[in-house]
N, C-alpha and C positions, 0 to 999 in steps of 0.2 A: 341807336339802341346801345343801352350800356353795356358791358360785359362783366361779367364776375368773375371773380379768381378766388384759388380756395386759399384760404388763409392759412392751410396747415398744408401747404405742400412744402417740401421737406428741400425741393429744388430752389425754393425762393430763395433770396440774398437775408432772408430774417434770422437774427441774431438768437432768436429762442427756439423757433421751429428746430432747425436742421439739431440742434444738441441734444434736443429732448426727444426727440426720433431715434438717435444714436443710443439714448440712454436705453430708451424702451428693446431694443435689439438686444442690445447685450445681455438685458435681464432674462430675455424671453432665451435664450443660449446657455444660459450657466443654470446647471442641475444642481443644486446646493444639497440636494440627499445624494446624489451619486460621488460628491466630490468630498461631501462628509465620511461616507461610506470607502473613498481610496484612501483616506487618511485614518482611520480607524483600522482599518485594514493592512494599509502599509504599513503600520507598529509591528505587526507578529512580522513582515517582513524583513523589516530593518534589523530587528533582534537576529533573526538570523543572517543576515547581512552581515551584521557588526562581529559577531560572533568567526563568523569567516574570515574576515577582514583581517580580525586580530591573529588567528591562527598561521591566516597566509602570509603575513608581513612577516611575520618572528622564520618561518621555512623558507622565505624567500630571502630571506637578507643569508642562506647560509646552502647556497645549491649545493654545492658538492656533497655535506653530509644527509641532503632530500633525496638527491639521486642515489647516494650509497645503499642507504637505508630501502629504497625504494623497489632497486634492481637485485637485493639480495633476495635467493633462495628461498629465504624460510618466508618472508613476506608472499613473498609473490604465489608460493605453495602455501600460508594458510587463505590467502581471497579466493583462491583456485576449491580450496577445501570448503570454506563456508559458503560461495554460490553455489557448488556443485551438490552441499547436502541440502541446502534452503530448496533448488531444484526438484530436488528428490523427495522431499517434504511436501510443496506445491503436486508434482505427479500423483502421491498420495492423497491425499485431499480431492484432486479431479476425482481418482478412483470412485473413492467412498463418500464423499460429501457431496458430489453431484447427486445422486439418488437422494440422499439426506435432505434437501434443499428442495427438489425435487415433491418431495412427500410433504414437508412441511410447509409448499407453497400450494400444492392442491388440496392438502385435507380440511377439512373444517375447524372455525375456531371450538376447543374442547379445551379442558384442566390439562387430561393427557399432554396434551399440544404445548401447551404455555410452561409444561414439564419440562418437555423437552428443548424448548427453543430457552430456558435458562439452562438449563442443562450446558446446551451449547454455548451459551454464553458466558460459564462461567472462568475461564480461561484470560473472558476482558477486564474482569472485575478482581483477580486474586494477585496479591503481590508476586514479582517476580519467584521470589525465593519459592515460595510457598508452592510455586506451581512445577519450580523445578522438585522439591521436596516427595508431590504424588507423582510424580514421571521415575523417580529415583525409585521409590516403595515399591512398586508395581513392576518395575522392570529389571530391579536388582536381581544379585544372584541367587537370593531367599525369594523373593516375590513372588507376588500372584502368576504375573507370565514370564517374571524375569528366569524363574526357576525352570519350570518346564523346556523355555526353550534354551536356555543353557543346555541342558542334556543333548538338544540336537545339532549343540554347536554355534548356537547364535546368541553374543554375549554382549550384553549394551554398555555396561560399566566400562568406562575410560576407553572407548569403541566409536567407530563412527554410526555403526547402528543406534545407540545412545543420541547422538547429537542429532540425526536424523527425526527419532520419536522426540523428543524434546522440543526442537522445534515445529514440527507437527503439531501437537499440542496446543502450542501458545498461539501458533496461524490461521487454528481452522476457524475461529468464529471469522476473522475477517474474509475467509473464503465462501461458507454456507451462508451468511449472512446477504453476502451481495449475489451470490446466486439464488437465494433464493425472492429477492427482490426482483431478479431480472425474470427469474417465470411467473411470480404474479402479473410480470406486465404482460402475459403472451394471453390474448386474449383466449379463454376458455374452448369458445364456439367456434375456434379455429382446431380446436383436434377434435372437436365433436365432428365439424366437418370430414376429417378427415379416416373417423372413424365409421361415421356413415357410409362412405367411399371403400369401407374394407379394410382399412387398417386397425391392426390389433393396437395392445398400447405401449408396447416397444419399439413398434414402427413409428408409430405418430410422434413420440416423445424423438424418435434420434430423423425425421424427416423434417416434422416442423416445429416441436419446441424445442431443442435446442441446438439448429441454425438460427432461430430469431432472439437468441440469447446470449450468443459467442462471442458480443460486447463486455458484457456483464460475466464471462466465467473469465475471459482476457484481464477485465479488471482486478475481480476479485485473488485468480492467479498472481498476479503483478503485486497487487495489499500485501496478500499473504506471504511473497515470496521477501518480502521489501521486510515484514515482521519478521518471519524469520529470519534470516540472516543478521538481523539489529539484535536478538535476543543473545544475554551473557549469565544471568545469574539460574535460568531454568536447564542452560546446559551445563555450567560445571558443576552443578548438584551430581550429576549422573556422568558426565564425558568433560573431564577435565583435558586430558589428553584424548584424542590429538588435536591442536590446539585450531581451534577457528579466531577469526580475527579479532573478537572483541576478548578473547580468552591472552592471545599474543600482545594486546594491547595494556591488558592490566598486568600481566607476567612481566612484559619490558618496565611499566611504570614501578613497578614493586623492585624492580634486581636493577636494569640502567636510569632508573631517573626520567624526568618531566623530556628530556631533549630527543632519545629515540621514540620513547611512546608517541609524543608531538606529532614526529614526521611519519609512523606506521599512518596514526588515524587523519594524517593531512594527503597520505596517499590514496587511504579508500576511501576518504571522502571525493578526488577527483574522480576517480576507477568507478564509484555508486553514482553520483553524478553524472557520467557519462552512458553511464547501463540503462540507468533512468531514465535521462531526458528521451533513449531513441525508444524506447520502451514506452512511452508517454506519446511520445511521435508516431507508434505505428497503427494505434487506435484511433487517429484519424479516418485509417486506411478497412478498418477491420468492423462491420457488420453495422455500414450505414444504413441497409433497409431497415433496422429496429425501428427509424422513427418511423416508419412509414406506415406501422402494424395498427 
Protein backbone atom coordinates (compact mmCIF):
# COMPACT_ATOMS: atom_id res chain seq x y z
CA UNK A 1 0.00 0.00 0.00
CA UNK A 2 1.32 3.38 -0.89
CA UNK A 3 1.53 6.24 1.34
CA UNK A 4 1.03 9.81 0.90
CA UNK A 5 2.87 12.75 2.31
CA UNK A 6 1.59 16.17 2.22
CA UNK A 7 3.40 18.22 -0.04
CA UNK A 8 3.01 21.43 1.89
CA UNK A 9 4.58 20.30 5.05
CA UNK A 10 6.74 22.96 6.14
CA UNK A 11 9.10 20.08 8.00
CA UNK A 12 9.98 18.65 4.54
CA UNK A 13 13.70 19.30 3.02
CA UNK A 14 11.63 21.38 0.13
CA UNK A 15 13.29 24.43 -0.99
CA UNK A 16 9.84 26.47 -1.63
CA UNK A 17 7.64 25.06 1.12
CA UNK A 18 9.43 25.95 4.44
CA UNK A 19 10.16 29.89 2.90
CA UNK A 20 6.81 30.66 1.98
CA UNK A 21 5.33 29.36 5.31
CA UNK A 22 7.81 31.69 7.02
CA UNK A 23 6.60 34.36 4.72
CA UNK A 24 2.90 33.73 5.47
CA UNK A 25 3.85 34.07 9.58
CA UNK A 26 5.31 37.17 9.36
CA UNK A 27 2.65 38.84 7.39
CA UNK A 28 -0.02 37.25 9.51
CA UNK A 29 2.18 39.11 12.76
CA UNK A 30 2.74 42.71 11.52
CA UNK A 31 -0.26 45.23 12.07
CA UNK A 32 0.59 47.77 9.28
CA UNK A 33 -2.50 50.11 10.77
CA UNK A 34 -1.07 49.86 14.34
CA UNK A 35 2.48 50.34 13.30
CA UNK A 36 1.22 53.23 10.93
CA UNK A 37 -0.53 54.58 13.66
CA UNK A 38 3.08 54.66 16.28
CA UNK A 39 4.75 56.36 13.61
CA UNK A 40 2.14 59.07 13.01
CA UNK A 41 1.86 59.38 16.46
CA UNK A 42 5.45 59.20 17.42
CA UNK A 43 5.76 62.82 15.37
CA UNK A 44 3.99 64.82 18.17
CA UNK A 45 6.30 62.66 20.35
CA UNK A 46 9.63 63.28 18.99
CA UNK A 47 8.79 67.28 18.67
CA UNK A 48 8.66 67.17 22.20
CA UNK A 49 11.41 64.96 22.55
CA UNK A 50 13.64 67.11 20.50
CA UNK A 51 12.53 70.06 22.06
CA UNK A 52 13.95 68.79 25.37
CA UNK A 53 16.77 67.28 24.06
CA UNK A 54 17.82 70.78 22.79
CA UNK A 55 17.10 72.55 26.15
CA UNK A 56 18.80 69.76 28.25
CA UNK A 57 22.01 69.67 26.23
CA UNK A 58 22.69 73.64 26.41
CA UNK A 59 21.93 73.25 30.90
CA UNK A 60 23.66 70.31 30.94
CA UNK A 61 26.94 71.26 29.49
CA UNK A 62 26.89 74.20 32.36
CA UNK A 63 25.92 72.37 35.98
CA UNK A 64 26.87 74.67 38.32
CA UNK A 65 25.03 77.66 36.86
CA UNK A 66 21.60 74.87 36.59
CA UNK A 67 22.19 74.08 40.16
CA UNK A 68 22.71 77.86 41.24
CA UNK A 69 19.77 79.10 39.47
CA UNK A 70 17.95 76.05 40.60
CA UNK A 71 18.48 76.03 44.51
CA UNK A 72 18.00 79.78 44.83
CA UNK A 73 15.29 81.20 46.86
CA UNK A 74 13.18 83.03 44.61
CA UNK A 75 12.84 79.98 42.20
CA UNK A 76 12.11 77.56 44.48
CA UNK A 77 9.56 80.12 46.42
CA UNK A 78 7.83 81.08 43.07
CA UNK A 79 6.97 76.72 42.01
CA UNK A 80 6.19 76.65 45.73
CA UNK A 81 3.74 79.75 44.98
CA UNK A 82 2.28 78.66 41.66
CA UNK A 83 1.46 74.85 42.75
CA UNK A 84 0.07 75.98 45.88
CA UNK A 85 -2.37 78.66 44.08
CA UNK A 86 -3.16 76.18 40.87
CA UNK A 87 -4.14 73.90 44.24
CA UNK A 88 -6.17 76.19 45.46
CA UNK A 89 -7.91 76.85 42.18
CA UNK A 90 -8.52 72.90 41.63
CA UNK A 91 -10.24 72.99 45.60
CA UNK A 92 -12.41 75.54 44.17
CA UNK A 93 -13.60 74.04 41.17
CA UNK A 94 -14.33 70.51 43.27
CA UNK A 95 -16.37 73.13 45.41
CA UNK A 96 -18.57 74.52 42.74
CA UNK A 97 -18.13 72.76 39.69
CA UNK A 98 -18.81 69.34 41.03
CA UNK A 99 -22.71 70.36 41.40
CA UNK A 100 -22.31 72.27 38.03
CA UNK A 101 -21.34 69.03 36.28
CA UNK A 102 -23.45 67.24 38.22
CA UNK A 103 -26.73 69.15 37.05
CA UNK A 104 -25.52 69.39 33.49
CA UNK A 105 -24.90 65.63 33.27
CA UNK A 106 -28.52 64.76 34.69
CA UNK A 107 -30.66 67.38 33.17
CA UNK A 108 -32.08 66.98 29.86
CA UNK A 109 -30.97 68.09 26.53
CA UNK A 110 -32.72 71.89 26.34
CA UNK A 111 -31.35 75.60 24.74
CA UNK A 112 -31.02 76.56 28.43
CA UNK A 113 -28.45 73.56 28.72
CA UNK A 114 -26.39 74.16 25.50
CA UNK A 115 -26.30 77.80 27.30
CA UNK A 116 -24.73 76.98 29.55
CA UNK A 117 -22.34 74.19 28.71
CA UNK A 118 -20.89 77.09 26.27
CA UNK A 119 -21.10 79.24 28.60
CA UNK A 120 -18.68 77.07 30.39
CA UNK A 121 -16.81 76.42 27.65
CA UNK A 122 -16.02 79.64 26.81
CA UNK A 123 -12.77 80.01 28.75
CA UNK A 124 -11.31 77.15 25.94
CA UNK A 125 -12.03 79.03 23.20
CA UNK A 126 -10.92 82.91 24.18
CA UNK A 127 -7.27 84.10 23.74
CA UNK A 128 -5.28 84.15 26.64
CA UNK A 129 -5.05 87.92 27.10
CA UNK A 130 -8.60 88.42 26.58
CA UNK A 131 -9.55 86.05 29.24
CA UNK A 132 -7.04 87.53 31.70
CA UNK A 133 -8.72 90.98 30.44
CA UNK A 134 -12.64 89.83 32.10
CA UNK A 135 -10.94 88.28 35.39
CA UNK A 136 -8.99 91.86 35.53
CA UNK A 137 -12.66 94.00 34.91
CA UNK A 138 -14.60 92.13 37.23
CA UNK A 139 -12.24 91.84 39.96
CA UNK A 140 -10.41 94.96 39.93
CA UNK A 141 -10.62 97.59 42.48
CA UNK A 142 -13.70 99.55 40.40
CA UNK A 143 -15.38 96.15 39.37
CA UNK A 144 -18.26 94.48 39.66
CA UNK A 145 -16.89 92.09 42.74
CA UNK A 146 -13.53 93.59 42.68
CA UNK A 147 -15.15 96.67 44.40
CA UNK A 148 -17.29 95.34 46.99
CA UNK A 149 -14.91 93.04 48.24
CA UNK A 150 -12.10 95.45 48.40
CA UNK A 151 -14.14 97.17 51.15
CA UNK A 152 -13.87 93.87 53.21
CA UNK A 153 -10.48 93.76 52.65
CA UNK A 154 -10.03 91.26 49.95
CA UNK A 155 -7.97 92.69 47.11
CA UNK A 156 -7.05 90.73 43.85
CA UNK A 157 -4.96 93.23 41.98
CA UNK A 158 -1.18 92.30 42.18
CA UNK A 159 -2.50 89.69 45.22
CA UNK A 160 -2.36 86.17 45.41
CA UNK A 161 -6.21 86.18 45.44
CA UNK A 162 -5.81 87.58 41.90
CA UNK A 163 -3.75 84.67 40.72
CA UNK A 164 -5.89 82.28 42.38
CA UNK A 165 -9.33 83.64 40.33
CA UNK A 166 -7.37 83.88 37.18
CA UNK A 167 -6.50 80.68 37.25
CA UNK A 168 -9.74 79.36 38.21
CA UNK A 169 -11.18 80.74 35.41
CA UNK A 170 -9.07 79.42 32.57
CA UNK A 171 -9.33 75.58 34.46
CA UNK A 172 -12.70 75.00 35.03
CA UNK A 173 -14.00 73.88 31.69
CA UNK A 174 -11.26 71.17 31.85
CA UNK A 175 -12.44 70.24 35.31
CA UNK A 176 -16.65 70.32 34.64
CA UNK A 177 -16.10 69.04 31.44
CA UNK A 178 -14.60 65.63 32.60
CA UNK A 179 -16.81 65.44 35.49
CA UNK A 180 -19.32 65.69 34.00
CA UNK A 181 -18.63 62.95 31.41
CA UNK A 182 -17.67 60.72 34.41
CA UNK A 183 -21.61 61.04 35.71
CA UNK A 184 -23.16 60.43 32.40
CA UNK A 185 -21.35 57.16 32.73
CA UNK A 186 -23.07 56.24 36.27
CA UNK A 187 -25.74 54.49 35.14
CA UNK A 188 -29.06 56.34 36.14
CA UNK A 189 -31.18 53.21 37.46
CA UNK A 190 -28.40 52.91 40.04
CA UNK A 191 -29.64 55.98 42.12
CA UNK A 192 -32.98 55.28 41.14
CA UNK A 193 -32.20 52.21 43.09
CA UNK A 194 -31.07 53.67 45.61
CA UNK A 195 -33.70 56.00 46.01
CA UNK A 196 -36.25 53.43 46.02
CA UNK A 197 -34.18 52.06 49.25
CA UNK A 198 -34.83 55.53 50.89
CA UNK A 199 -32.38 57.62 49.93
CA UNK A 200 -33.01 61.23 49.29
CA UNK A 201 -30.82 62.85 46.56
CA UNK A 202 -27.93 64.05 48.56
CA UNK A 203 -27.47 60.79 49.96
CA UNK A 204 -27.49 58.97 46.69
CA UNK A 205 -25.33 61.50 44.87
CA UNK A 206 -22.44 61.47 47.78
CA UNK A 207 -23.06 57.27 48.41
CA UNK A 208 -23.03 56.07 44.98
CA UNK A 209 -22.57 58.72 42.22
CA UNK A 210 -19.83 60.06 43.09
CA UNK A 211 -17.58 57.05 44.61
CA UNK A 212 -18.19 55.63 41.05
CA UNK A 213 -16.79 58.74 39.50
CA UNK A 214 -13.56 59.57 41.83
CA UNK A 215 -11.60 58.33 38.50
CA UNK A 216 -13.00 61.00 36.55
CA UNK A 217 -13.08 64.09 39.33
CA UNK A 218 -8.98 62.72 40.03
CA UNK A 219 -8.55 63.38 36.39
CA UNK A 220 -10.30 66.22 35.74
CA UNK A 221 -8.56 67.68 39.05
CA UNK A 222 -5.13 66.74 37.72
CA UNK A 223 -6.18 68.69 33.78
CA UNK A 224 -7.19 71.49 35.60
CA UNK A 225 -4.44 71.74 38.06
CA UNK A 226 -1.75 71.04 35.06
CA UNK A 227 -3.86 74.25 33.11
CA UNK A 228 -3.61 76.28 35.68
CA UNK A 229 -0.44 76.54 36.85
CA UNK A 230 0.81 76.66 32.78
CA UNK A 231 -1.27 79.87 32.50
CA UNK A 232 0.80 83.42 32.23
CA UNK A 233 -0.83 86.10 30.25
CA UNK A 234 -4.67 85.57 32.17
CA UNK A 235 -2.75 86.25 35.42
CA UNK A 236 -0.52 89.19 34.81
CA UNK A 237 -3.52 90.99 33.41
CA UNK A 238 -4.62 91.11 37.13
CA UNK A 239 -1.67 89.72 39.59
CA UNK A 240 1.53 90.61 38.06
CA UNK A 241 3.22 90.36 41.47
CA UNK A 242 3.78 88.05 43.34
CA UNK A 243 5.43 86.46 40.86
CA UNK A 244 4.34 82.56 39.81
CA UNK A 245 6.56 80.85 37.64
CA UNK A 246 5.74 81.57 34.20
CA UNK A 247 5.60 85.30 35.37
CA UNK A 248 9.54 84.80 36.88
CA UNK A 249 10.39 83.19 33.70
CA UNK A 250 9.42 86.02 31.31
CA UNK A 251 10.65 88.79 34.14
CA UNK A 252 14.33 87.01 34.00
CA UNK A 253 14.02 86.66 30.13
CA UNK A 254 13.32 90.46 29.74
CA UNK A 255 16.16 91.89 32.61
CA UNK A 256 18.91 88.63 32.55
CA UNK A 257 18.75 87.35 29.21
CA UNK A 258 17.97 83.68 27.26
CA UNK A 259 20.79 81.92 30.06
CA UNK A 260 18.86 82.35 33.58
CA UNK A 261 15.27 82.11 32.03
CA UNK A 262 16.76 78.73 30.22
CA UNK A 263 17.68 77.20 33.46
CA UNK A 264 14.36 78.57 35.67
CA UNK A 265 11.95 76.85 32.83
CA UNK A 266 14.71 73.55 32.52
CA UNK A 267 14.01 73.40 36.24
CA UNK A 268 10.17 73.16 36.23
CA UNK A 269 10.09 71.33 33.56
CA UNK A 270 11.98 68.45 35.79
CA UNK A 271 9.95 69.46 39.15
CA UNK A 272 6.22 69.16 36.53
CA UNK A 273 7.68 66.20 35.37
CA UNK A 274 8.07 64.62 38.24
CA UNK A 275 4.62 65.74 39.95
CA UNK A 276 3.21 64.37 36.98
CA UNK A 277 4.45 61.33 36.07
CA UNK A 278 3.49 60.08 40.01
CA UNK A 279 0.24 61.91 39.67
CA UNK A 280 -0.42 59.89 36.31
CA UNK A 281 0.81 56.70 38.39
CA UNK A 282 -1.68 56.99 41.11
CA UNK A 283 -4.72 56.59 38.94
CA UNK A 284 -3.87 53.29 38.37
CA UNK A 285 -4.61 52.83 41.91
CA UNK A 286 -7.78 55.12 42.32
CA UNK A 287 -11.52 54.02 41.50
CA UNK A 288 -10.89 50.65 39.45
CA UNK A 289 -14.55 49.62 40.12
CA UNK A 290 -15.71 52.33 37.47
CA UNK A 291 -15.25 49.77 34.96
CA UNK A 292 -17.22 47.34 36.38
CA UNK A 293 -20.51 49.83 36.59
Amino acid sequence: MKTGTLSSDPLRGDGEAAPSWWRERGRRHIDWCTAGFCIMGGLLVGITVLALANMATAELADPVHLFKVAASSEVIGSILLTFGAGASAVLLLILFGTPLAYVLARSRPSRFKGVVESIVDIPLILPHTVAGLLVYLLFMRRGWLGAPLSEVGLAFEDALPGTIVAMLFVASPFYVNTMREGFEKVPVHLENVARTLGAGTFTTFRTVTLPLSLRHMYSGAVLAWGRAIGEFAGVIMIAYYPFIISTLIYYSFTTDGIHTSRSIAFTVILVSFGVFYLLRRMTRYLGRYDDRV
